[in-house]
MARBAPA-424199 format. One line per field, with one value per residue (C-alpha): x, y, z; residue in three letters; residue number from 1. Coordinates in nm, 2 decimals, m for minus. Layout:
N
c1 <- (X ...)
c2 <- (Y ...)
c3 <- (Z ...)
aa <- (ALA ...)
i <- (NUM ...)
This chain:
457
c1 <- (10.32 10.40 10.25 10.46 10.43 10.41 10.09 9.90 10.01 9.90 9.94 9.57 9.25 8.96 8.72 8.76 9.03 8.77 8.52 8.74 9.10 9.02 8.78 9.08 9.34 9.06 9.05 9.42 9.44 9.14 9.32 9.62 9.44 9.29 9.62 9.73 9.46 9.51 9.22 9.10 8.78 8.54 8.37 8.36 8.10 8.12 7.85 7.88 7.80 7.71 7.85 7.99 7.66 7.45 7.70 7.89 7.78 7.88 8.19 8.24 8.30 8.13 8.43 8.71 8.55 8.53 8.88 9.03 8.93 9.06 9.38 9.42 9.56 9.54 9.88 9.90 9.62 9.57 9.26 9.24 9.32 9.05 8.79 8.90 8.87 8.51 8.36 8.53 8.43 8.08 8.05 8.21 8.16 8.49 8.78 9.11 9.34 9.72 9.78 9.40 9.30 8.99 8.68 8.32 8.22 7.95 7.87 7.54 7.46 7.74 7.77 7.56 7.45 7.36 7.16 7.10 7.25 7.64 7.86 7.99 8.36 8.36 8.07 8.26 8.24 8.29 8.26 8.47 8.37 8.48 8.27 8.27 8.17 7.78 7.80 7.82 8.10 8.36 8.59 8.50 8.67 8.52 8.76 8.68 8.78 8.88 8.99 9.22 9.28 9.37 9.21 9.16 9.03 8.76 9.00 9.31 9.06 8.95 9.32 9.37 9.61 9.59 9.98 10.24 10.42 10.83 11.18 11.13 11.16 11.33 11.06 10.72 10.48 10.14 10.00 10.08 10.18 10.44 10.56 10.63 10.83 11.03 11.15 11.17 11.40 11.57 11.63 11.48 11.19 10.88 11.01 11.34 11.22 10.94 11.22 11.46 11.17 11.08 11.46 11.44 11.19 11.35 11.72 11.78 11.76 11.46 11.26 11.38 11.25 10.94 10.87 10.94 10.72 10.46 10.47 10.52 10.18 10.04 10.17 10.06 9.72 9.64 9.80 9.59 9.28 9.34 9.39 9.08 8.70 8.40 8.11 8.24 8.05 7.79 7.46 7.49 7.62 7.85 8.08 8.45 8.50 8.89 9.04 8.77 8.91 9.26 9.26 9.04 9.34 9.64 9.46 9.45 9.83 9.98 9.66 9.70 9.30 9.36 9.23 9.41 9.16 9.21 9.49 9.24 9.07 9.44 9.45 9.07 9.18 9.43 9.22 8.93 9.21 9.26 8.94 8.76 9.07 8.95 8.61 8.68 8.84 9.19 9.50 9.56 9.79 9.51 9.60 9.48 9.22 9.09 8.73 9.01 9.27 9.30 9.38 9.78 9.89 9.70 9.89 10.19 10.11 10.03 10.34 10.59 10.39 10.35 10.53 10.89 11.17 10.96 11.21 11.13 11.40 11.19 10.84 10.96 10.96 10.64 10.51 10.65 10.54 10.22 10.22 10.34 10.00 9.75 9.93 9.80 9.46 9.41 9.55 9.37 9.01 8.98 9.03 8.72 8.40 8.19 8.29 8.31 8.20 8.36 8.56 8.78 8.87 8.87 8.96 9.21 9.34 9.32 9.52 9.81 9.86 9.87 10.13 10.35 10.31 10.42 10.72 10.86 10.77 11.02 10.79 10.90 10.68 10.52 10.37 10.34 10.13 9.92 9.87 9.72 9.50 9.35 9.27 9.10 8.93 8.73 8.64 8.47 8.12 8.15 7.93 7.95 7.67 7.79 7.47 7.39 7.66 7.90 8.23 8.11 7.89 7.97 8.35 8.51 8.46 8.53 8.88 8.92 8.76 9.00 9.31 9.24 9.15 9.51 9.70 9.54 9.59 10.00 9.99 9.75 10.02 10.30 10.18 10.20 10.46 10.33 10.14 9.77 9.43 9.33 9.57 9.56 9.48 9.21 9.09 9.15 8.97 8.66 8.66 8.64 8.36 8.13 8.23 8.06 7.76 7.71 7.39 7.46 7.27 7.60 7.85 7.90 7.52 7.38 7.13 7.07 7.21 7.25 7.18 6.86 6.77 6.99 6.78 6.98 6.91)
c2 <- (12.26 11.92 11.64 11.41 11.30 10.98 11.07 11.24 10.96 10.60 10.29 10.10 9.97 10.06 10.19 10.47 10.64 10.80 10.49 10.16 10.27 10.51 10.23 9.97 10.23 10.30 9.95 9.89 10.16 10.02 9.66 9.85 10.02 9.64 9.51 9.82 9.76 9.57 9.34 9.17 9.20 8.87 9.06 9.34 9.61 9.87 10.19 10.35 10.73 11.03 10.96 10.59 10.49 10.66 10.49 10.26 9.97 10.09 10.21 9.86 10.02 9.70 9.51 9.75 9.75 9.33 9.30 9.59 9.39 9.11 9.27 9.28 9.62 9.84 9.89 9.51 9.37 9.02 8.98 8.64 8.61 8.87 8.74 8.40 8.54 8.74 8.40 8.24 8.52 8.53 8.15 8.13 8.51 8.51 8.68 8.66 8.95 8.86 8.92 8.93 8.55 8.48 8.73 8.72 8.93 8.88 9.12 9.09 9.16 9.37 9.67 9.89 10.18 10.47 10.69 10.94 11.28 11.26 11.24 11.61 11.60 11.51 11.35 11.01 10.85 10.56 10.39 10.08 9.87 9.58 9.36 9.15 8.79 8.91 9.13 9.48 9.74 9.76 9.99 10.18 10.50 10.72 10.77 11.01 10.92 11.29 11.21 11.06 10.78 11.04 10.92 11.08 10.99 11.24 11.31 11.41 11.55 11.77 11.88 11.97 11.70 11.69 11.66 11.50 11.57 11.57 11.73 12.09 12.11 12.41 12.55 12.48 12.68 12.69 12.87 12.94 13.25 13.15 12.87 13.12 13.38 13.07 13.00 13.36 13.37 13.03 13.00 12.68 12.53 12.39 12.06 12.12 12.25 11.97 11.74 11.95 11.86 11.50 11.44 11.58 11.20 10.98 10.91 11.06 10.66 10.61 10.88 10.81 10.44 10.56 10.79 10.53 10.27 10.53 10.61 10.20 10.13 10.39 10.31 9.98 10.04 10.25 9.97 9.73 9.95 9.99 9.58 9.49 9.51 9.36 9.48 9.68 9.54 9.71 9.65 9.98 9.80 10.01 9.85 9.94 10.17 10.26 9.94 9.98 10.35 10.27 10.00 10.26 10.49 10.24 10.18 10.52 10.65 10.73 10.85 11.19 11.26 11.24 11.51 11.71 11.71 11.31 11.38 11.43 11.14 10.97 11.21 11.11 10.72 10.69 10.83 10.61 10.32 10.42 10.49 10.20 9.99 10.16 10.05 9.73 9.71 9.71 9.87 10.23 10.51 10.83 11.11 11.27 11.05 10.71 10.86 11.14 10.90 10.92 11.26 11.29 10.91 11.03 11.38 11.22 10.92 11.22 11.37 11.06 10.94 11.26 11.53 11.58 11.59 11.35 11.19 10.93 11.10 11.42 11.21 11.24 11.66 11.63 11.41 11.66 11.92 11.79 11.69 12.02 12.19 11.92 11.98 12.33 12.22 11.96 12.20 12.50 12.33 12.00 11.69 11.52 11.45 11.41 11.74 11.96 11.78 11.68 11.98 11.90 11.56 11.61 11.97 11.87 11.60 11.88 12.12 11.94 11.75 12.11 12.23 11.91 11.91 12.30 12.27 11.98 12.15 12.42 12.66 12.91 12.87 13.17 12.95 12.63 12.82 13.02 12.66 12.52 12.79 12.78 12.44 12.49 12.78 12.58 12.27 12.56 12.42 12.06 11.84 11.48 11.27 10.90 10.72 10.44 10.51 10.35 10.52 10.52 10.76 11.03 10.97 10.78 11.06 11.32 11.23 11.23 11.57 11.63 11.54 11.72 12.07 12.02 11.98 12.30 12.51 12.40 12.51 12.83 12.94 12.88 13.13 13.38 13.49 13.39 13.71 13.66 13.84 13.54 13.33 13.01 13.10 13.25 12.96 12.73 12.93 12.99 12.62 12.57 12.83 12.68 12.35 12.43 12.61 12.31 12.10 11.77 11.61 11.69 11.58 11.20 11.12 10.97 11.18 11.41 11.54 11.24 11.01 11.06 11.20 10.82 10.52 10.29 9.94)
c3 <- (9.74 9.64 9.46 9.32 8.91 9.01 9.24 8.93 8.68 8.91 8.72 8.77 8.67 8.50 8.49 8.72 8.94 9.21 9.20 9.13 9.26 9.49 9.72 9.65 9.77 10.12 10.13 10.19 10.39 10.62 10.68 10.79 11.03 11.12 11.19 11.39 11.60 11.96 11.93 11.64 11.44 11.30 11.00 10.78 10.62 10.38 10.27 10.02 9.94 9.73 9.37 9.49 9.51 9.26 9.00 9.22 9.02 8.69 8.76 8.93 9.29 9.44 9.28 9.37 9.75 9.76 9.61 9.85 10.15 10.03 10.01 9.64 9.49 9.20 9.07 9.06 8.96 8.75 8.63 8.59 8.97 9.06 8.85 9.11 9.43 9.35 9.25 9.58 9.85 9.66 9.74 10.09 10.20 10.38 10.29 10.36 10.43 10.48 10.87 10.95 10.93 10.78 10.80 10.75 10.46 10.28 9.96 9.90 10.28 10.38 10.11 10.15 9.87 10.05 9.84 10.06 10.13 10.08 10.34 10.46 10.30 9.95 9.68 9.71 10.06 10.17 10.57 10.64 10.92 11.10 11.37 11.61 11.61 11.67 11.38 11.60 11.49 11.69 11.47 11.13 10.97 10.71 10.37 10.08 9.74 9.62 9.26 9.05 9.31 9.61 9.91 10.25 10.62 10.70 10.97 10.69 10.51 10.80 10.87 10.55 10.43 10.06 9.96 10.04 10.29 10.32 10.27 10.14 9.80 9.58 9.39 9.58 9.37 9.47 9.16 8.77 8.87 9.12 8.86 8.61 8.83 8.98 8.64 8.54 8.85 8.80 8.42 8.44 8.22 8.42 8.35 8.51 8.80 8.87 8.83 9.07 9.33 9.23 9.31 9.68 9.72 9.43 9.27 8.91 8.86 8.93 8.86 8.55 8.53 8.70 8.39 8.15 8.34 8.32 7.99 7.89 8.09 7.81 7.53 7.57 7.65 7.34 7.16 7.30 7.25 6.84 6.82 7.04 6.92 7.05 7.30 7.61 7.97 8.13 7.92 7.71 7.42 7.27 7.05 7.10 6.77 6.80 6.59 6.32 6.28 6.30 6.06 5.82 5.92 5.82 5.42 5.35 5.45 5.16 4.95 4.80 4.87 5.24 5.40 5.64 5.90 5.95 6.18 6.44 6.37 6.48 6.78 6.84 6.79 7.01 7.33 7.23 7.25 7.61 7.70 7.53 7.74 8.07 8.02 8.01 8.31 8.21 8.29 8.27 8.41 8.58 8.37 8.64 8.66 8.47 8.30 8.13 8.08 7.71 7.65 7.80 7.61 7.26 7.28 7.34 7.10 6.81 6.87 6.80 6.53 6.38 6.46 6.28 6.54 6.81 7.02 7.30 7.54 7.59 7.73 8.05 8.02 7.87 8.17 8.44 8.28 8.24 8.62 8.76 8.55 8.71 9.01 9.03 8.90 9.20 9.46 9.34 9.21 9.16 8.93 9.06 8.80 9.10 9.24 8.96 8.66 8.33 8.33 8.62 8.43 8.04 8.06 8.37 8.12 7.82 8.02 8.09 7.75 7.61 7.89 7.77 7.36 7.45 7.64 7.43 7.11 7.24 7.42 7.67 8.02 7.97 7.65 7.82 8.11 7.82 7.66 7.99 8.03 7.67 7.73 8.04 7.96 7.65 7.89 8.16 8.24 8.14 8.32 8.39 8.29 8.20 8.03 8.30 8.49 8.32 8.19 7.82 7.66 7.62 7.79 7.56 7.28 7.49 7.56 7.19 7.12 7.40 7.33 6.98 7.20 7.36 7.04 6.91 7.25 7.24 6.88 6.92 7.22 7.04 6.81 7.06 7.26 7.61 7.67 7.72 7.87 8.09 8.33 8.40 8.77 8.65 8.46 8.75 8.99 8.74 8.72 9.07 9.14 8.87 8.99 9.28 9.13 8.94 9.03 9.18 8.88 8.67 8.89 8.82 8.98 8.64 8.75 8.46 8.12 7.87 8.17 8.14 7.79 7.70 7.67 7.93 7.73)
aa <- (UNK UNK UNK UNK UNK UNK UNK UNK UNK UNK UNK UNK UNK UNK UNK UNK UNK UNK UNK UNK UNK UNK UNK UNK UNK UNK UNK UNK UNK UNK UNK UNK UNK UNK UNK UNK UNK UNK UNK UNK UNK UNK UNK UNK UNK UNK UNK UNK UNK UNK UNK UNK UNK UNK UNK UNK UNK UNK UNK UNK UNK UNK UNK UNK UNK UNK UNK UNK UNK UNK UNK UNK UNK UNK UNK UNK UNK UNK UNK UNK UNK UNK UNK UNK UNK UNK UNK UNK UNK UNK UNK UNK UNK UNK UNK UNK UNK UNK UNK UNK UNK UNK UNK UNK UNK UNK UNK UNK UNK UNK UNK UNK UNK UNK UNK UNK UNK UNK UNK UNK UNK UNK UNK UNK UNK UNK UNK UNK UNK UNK UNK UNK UNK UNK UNK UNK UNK UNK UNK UNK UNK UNK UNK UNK UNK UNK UNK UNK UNK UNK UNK UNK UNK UNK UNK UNK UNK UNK UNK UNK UNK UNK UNK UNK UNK UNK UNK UNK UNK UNK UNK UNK UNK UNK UNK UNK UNK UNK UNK UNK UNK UNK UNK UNK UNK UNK UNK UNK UNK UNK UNK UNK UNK UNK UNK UNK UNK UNK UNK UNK UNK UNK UNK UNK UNK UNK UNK UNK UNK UNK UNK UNK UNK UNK UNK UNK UNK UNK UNK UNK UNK UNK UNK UNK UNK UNK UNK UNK UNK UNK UNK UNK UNK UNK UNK UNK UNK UNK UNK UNK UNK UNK UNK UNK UNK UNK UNK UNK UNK UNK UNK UNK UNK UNK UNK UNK UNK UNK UNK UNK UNK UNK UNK UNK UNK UNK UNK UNK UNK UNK UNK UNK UNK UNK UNK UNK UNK UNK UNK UNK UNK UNK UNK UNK UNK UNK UNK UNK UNK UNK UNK UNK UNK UNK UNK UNK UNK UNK UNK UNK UNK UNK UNK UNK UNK UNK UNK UNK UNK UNK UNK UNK UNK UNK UNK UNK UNK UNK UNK UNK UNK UNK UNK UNK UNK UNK UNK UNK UNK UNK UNK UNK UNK UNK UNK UNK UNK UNK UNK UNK UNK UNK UNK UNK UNK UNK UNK UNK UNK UNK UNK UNK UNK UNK UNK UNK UNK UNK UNK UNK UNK UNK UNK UNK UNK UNK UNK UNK UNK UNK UNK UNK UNK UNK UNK UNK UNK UNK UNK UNK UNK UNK UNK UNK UNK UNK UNK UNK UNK UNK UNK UNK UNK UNK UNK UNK UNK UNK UNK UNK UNK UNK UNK UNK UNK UNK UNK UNK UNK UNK UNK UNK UNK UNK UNK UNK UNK UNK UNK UNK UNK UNK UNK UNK UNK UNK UNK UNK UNK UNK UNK UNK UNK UNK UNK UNK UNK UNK UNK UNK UNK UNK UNK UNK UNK UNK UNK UNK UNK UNK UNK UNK UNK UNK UNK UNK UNK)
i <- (1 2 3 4 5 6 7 8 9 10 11 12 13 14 15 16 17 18 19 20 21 22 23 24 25 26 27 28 29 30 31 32 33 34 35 36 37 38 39 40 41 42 43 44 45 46 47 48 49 50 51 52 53 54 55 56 57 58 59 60 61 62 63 64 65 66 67 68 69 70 71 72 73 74 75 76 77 78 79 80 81 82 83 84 85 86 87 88 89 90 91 92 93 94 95 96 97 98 99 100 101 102 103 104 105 106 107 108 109 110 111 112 113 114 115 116 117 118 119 120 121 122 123 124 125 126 127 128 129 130 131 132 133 134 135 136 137 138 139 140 141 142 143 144 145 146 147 148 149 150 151 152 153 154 155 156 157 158 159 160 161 162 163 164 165 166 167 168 169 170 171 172 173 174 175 176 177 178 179 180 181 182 183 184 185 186 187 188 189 190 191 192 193 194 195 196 197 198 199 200 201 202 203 204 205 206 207 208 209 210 211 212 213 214 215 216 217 218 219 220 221 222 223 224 225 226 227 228 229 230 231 232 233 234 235 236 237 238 239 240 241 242 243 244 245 246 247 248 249 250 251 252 253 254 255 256 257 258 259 260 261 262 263 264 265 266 267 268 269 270 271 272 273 274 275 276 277 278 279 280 281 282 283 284 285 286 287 288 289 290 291 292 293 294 295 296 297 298 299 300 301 302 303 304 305 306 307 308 309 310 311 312 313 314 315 316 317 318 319 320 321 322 323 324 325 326 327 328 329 330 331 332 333 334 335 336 337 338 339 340 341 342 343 344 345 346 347 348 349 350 351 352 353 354 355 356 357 358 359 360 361 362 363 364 365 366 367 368 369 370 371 372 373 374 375 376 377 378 379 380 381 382 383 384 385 386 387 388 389 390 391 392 393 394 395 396 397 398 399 400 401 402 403 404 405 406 407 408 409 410 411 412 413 414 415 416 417 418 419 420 421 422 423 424 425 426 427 428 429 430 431 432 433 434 435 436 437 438 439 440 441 442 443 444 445 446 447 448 449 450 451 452 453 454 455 456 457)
């Protein structure tokens, strides 16, 4: 089994991986297969399905879609040239992919929420047609956005092609249990060996840049979130909190009253950065995915500014360690709100911020693994019920009570000595049974929960 740091930890947009990158990554995809084609196409359609349409619109999926097919991409977006080309294809409803020519597309007419059954694979569909120059489809195919910005054809999804595919790598574990007799075996930490098979793809080199680039994109963003207030979009308005804190924060350093407890007010802060960034539509790294995006940067973030002995030349074991952890989550479960609910996000997120604080605080993987699984295990059952849709209330919080829940799973497992009653397997599985016991009305719908108990103006 292999998935690739660098495919758990995408550089994008907010405000969601499954809903705003995920239709942007289909998108891409869906031109390609235009150009591929041996006739040409006049016009384009899109539906939209399941949890892409019950909160399409507040997780801006409409946007991503538009954008998509107009050839613009996630990992490079510039918002001042996005915000451009919506007004111009809104105005001419045309759009212009490079090596296509100009296309009919009009958004208002041709997107379609579908709010209906979901499609048979996965809670977020989508169908990408073109047409011919009397508006009949003449070519369409069917993608699933599975979760932190994976997406599938129904027909890859069919096969069973959910991983990359490639040279063989030395330690391909499938499960926690596997990791830990591989290293058991190898004398390697998990770090080590997720590295070992990130270099069978990648030079030293640049894996190396591409885990500073990751962990840049992060920093950054929590930064900008703790210098930015205002009103977040969407018509909730809730008023970005996370500067207000900070600065409170900054005036009392130094105070002998402090209590001790306001370190997780800092841990709390600096996911609430991220988060509050996300909603806004700006740039984030999935951690696995964009809605749990806080939790891996504040862990990381606490652990530098706090932690004696912090050095910036270990957040690249803390990333693949992290990495290898979600890895097992996403093969095993899931890391997709809208197919298992909050857990498979927050307590995704929670799980492998715990597996990285552990293994750079010096834990054995025996402790890293036990870390994981506490943090799992106390996420099992969350549901996913964003007020109005929108990536807000309660998400923004939750990364923070997040991120705090992985500090204290590292430290309650490095307590121990690795040994433990429940694995992480265990944990992972559990999550993806009651993931799928779960009524759809939890599963990223807007449907129920705070959703609806929420006044939505």
């Amino acid at each position: 089994m292999f998935l690739s740091v660098f495919d758990m930890f995408k550089i994008g947009i907010g405000p969601s991986s499954s809903h705003t990158i995920g239709p942007m990554v289909a998108a891409a995809r869906f031109l390609d297969h235009l150009r591929g084609l041996p006739f040409g196409v006049a016009g384009l359609r899109a539906s939209l399905h399941g949890s892409l349409a019950f909160t399409g619109v507040g997780h801006a999926t409409d946007r991503a879609v538009i954008l998509g097919l107009a050839g613009m991409r996630a990992d490079d977006y510039d918002a001042a040239r996005a915000e451009a080309e919506l007004a111009r294809i809104k105005a001419d409803r045309t759009v212009a992919p490079a090596g296509l020519g100009l296309l009919r597309f009009d958004p208002a007419g041709d997107i379609l929420f579908d709010y209906g059954p979901a499609l048979p694979g996965h809670a977020n569909g989508l169908i990408l047609s073109g047409t011919d120059a009397q508006g009949d489809v003449i070519t369409q195919v069917t993608y699933y956005s599975i979760g932190g910005g994976f997406v599938l054809t129904a027909d890859e999804l069919a096969a069973g092609r959910d991983a990359a595919t490639g040279p063989a790598i030395p330690y391909p574990f499938r499960t926690a249990a596997e990791m830990l007799q591989m290293a058991q075996a190898s004398g390697l930490s998990i770090a080590a060996m997720k590295r070992a098979n990130e270099l069978t793809r990648i030079s030293a080199a640049d894996l190396d840049r591409g885990l500073a680039r990751i962990w840049e994109v992060m920093t950054a963003c929590i930064d900008r979130g703790l210098a930015t207030d205002g009103i977040l979009p969407g018509g909730l308005f809730v008023r970005r909190r996370a500067k207000g804190i900070y600065t409170a924060l900054m005036a009392e350093r130094g105070l002998n009253m402090t209590a001790p407890h306001t370190i997780n007010d800092y841990m709390s802060t600096y996911a609430m950065a991220v988060n509050e960034e996300n909603a806004a539509g700006g740039q984030v790294v999935t951690a696995p995915t964009n809605g749990a995006a806080g939790v891996v940067p504040a862990t990381i973030r606490y652990w530098l500014d706090h932690v004696p002995g912090a050095t910036p030349s270990r957040v690249g074991d803390f990333l693949l360690t992290a990495a290898a952890v979600g890895g097992l989550i996403k093969t095993n479960a899931s890391i997709s709100g809208a197919e298992c609910g909050c857990q498979a996000e927050v307590g995704s997120a929670a799980a492998m911020a715990a597996a990285g604080l552990a293994a750079v605080l010096g834990g054995s993987p025996e402790q890293v693994e036990n870390a994981a699984e506490i943090a799992l295990e106390h996420h099992l059952g969350m549901t996913c019920d964003p007020v109005k849709g929108l990536v807000q209330v309660p998400c923004i919080e939750r990364n923070g009570l997040g991120a705090i829940k992985a500090v204290s799973a590292a430290s309650l497992a490095l307590r121990g000595d690795g040994q433990h009653l429940v694995a992480l397997d265990v944990a992972i599985e559990t999550m993806r049974q009651t993931g799928a016991d779960m009524s759809e009305k939890y599963k990223e719908t807007a449907l129920g929960g705070l959703a609806v108990n929420v006044p939505n103006c």
